[in-house]
C-alpha positions, 0 to 999 in steps of 0.5 A: 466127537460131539458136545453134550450140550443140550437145548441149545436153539440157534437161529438162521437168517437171511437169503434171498439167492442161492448164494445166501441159502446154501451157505445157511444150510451148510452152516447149520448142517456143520453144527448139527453134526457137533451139537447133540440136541441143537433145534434150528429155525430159519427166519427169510424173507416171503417169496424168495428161494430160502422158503423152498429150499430151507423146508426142502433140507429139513429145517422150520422157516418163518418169513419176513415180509421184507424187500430191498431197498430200491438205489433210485427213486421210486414208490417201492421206497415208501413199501419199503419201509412200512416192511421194514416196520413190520418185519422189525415187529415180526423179528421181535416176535419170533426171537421172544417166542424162540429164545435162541442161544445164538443169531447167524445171519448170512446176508439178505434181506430178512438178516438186517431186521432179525440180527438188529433184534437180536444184538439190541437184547444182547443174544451173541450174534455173528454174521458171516459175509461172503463177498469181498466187498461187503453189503450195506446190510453187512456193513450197518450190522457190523457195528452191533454183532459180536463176530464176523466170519468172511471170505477175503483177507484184508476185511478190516476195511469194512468191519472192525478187526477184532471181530474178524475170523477168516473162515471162508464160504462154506460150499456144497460138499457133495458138489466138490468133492468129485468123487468121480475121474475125469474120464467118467465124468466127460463120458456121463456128459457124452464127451471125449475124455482125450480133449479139453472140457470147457464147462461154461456156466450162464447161471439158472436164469441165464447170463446174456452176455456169457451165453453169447460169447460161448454162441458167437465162439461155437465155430471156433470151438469146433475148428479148435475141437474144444468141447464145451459143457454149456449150462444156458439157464432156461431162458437161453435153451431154445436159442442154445438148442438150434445153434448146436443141432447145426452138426456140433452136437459131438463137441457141446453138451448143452443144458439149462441146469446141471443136476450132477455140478461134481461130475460137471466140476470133475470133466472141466479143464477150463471154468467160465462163470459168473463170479458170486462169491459161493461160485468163486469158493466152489471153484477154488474148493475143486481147484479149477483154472476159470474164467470170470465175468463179472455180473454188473447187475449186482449191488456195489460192484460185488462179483467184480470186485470178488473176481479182481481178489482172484486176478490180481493173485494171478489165480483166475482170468476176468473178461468184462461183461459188455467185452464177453459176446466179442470176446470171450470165445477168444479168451477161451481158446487162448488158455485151454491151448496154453498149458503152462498158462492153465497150470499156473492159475490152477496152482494159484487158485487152489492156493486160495481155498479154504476148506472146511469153512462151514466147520470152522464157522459152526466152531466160531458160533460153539464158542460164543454158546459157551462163552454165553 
């Protein structure tokens, strides 16, 4: 059922990582569906993946020659800030020629200067944040919006209750919805269906410490007979490669990136990942036990503190980043062996799920556009 709502102008901001950029693009597809004759411009920051992957789902992108902000001291702050200038210039310039009904931003760095714009001129604005732990960004624009759609309960510590929704992160559909059976999937990887999958995630570049653990385990997994997909990231391929070629090949699948995540989320058992917060929500979207290790390189603690949302719901296992090349390989086969263990985390992270988050978000912005 859609809205005949005509000439309506939303505009999208922020990115930075795919954690930021997905989010975006199914925020924007889930109100294209509702609203007839909606136009939709993206404002990022010059350089980083949004100017890819934007264009690439169809939509206008302008770029904001912002950057971050650096936590230690450092000449890149003195950049920083003549960015900072301009991009505020840039964002007035881009909001007075495109007179959006709406501003979403989804976290990033081009957010900051497009939603400060946008709230001082009194155009509605929302956020949305995906983490548990919100972003100094976030946490600054937060008193200025109008409404705030997150991913965790008990938000209100960082953000004023009465501008909460509850919505959850949307997530790649096409990703979780797993069309496929399970046996289908382990076979496409060229895997038996008969045993247990681990799918181990280093994320696109490689998480060090995640594809140690797997490569420091791979003895085991053999003696264990668990088969493992194991996605290394493109800077640990090579090393993946000539471990795996040593007579484990029937047992591993190894690749740098998995173009087919639903048939990779359908063939697994058992998750290990990083704990971004869209990989935390695609998790609970396809209802998969998992194992996180938290990125430590991240600002404030974030992937930690979304991880401990889970843990401490006894939905999800956490092992440390400097524990993971010890011990991580023994995490792993612990759980895959204990089926009362793996049902109960797949009940309870399944529990945890919000579907239809980019759908309940594009309802949220439809009733500020009518309010306006």
């Amino acid at each position: 059922m859609q809205h005949k709502e005509p000439n309506i102008k939303i505009l999208i901001s922020g990115g930075g990582t795919g954690g930021h950029v997905f989010p975006a693009i199914a925020i924007a597809e889930a109100l294209k569906a509702k609203l007839q004759n909606a136009e939709f411009l993206f404002v990022g920051a010059k350089g980083r993946m949004e100017m890819e992957k934007v264009p690439a789902a169809g939509y206008k992108i302008k770029a904001l020659p912002i950057a971050g902000f650096q936590r230690r001291l450092t000449m890149k702050n003195v950049s920083f800030f003549f960015k900072l200038i301009i991009s505020l210039r840039k964002a007035r310039k881009i909001i007075r020629n495109f007179q959006p009904d709406v501003v979403i931003g989804v976290g990033g760095y081009a957010s900051g200067p497009v939603l400060r714009v946008a709230s001082k001129r009194k155009i509605p604005t929302l956020i949305q944040e995906q983490n548990s732990f919100p972003g100094i960004t976030n946490r600054i624009l937060a008193r200025s919006v109008d409404r705030i759609c997150v991913a965790y309960d008990n938000m209100e510590r960082f953000f004023p209750k009465e501008k909460i929704y509850v919505t959850g992160n949307p997530v790649r559909q096409n990703v979780v919805e797993m069309k496929a059976g399970r046996e289908d999937a382990a076979q496409y990887f060229g895997l038996n269906p008969d045993r247990k999958i681990v799918l181990a995630m280093g994320g696109s570049l490689g998480a060090r410490s995640v594809n140690q653990g797997i490569h420091n385990a791979l003895e085991q997994f053999q003696e264990n007979e668990v088969q493992i997909i194991w996605q290394t990231g493109k800077h640990y391929i090579e090393q993946a490669q000539e471990a795996v070629n040593k007579g484990l090949t029937r047992l591993i699948h190894v690749t740098d990136f998995i173009s087919r995540m639903d048939l990779a989320y359908a063939a697994a058992d058992l998750i290990v990942s990083r704990a971004g917060a869209i990989a935390i929500s695609e998790i609970q979207a396809v209802g998969k036990p998992a194992v996180f290790v938290p990125s430590p390189n991240v600002a404030e603690d974030h992937q930690y503190k979304n991880a401990m949302a889970l843990v401490n719901y006894h939905a999800a296992k956490l092992v440390e980043d400097k524990n993971a090349p010890e011990n991580l390989g023994k995490e792993i086969i612990t759980l895959i062996n204990d089926e009362k263990e793996l049902r109960k985390l797949n009940d309870n992270i399944a529990k945890l799920a919000k579907t239809g988050a980019a759908n309940t978000i594009a309802g949220v912005v439809i009733d500020m556009i009518k309010k306006k």
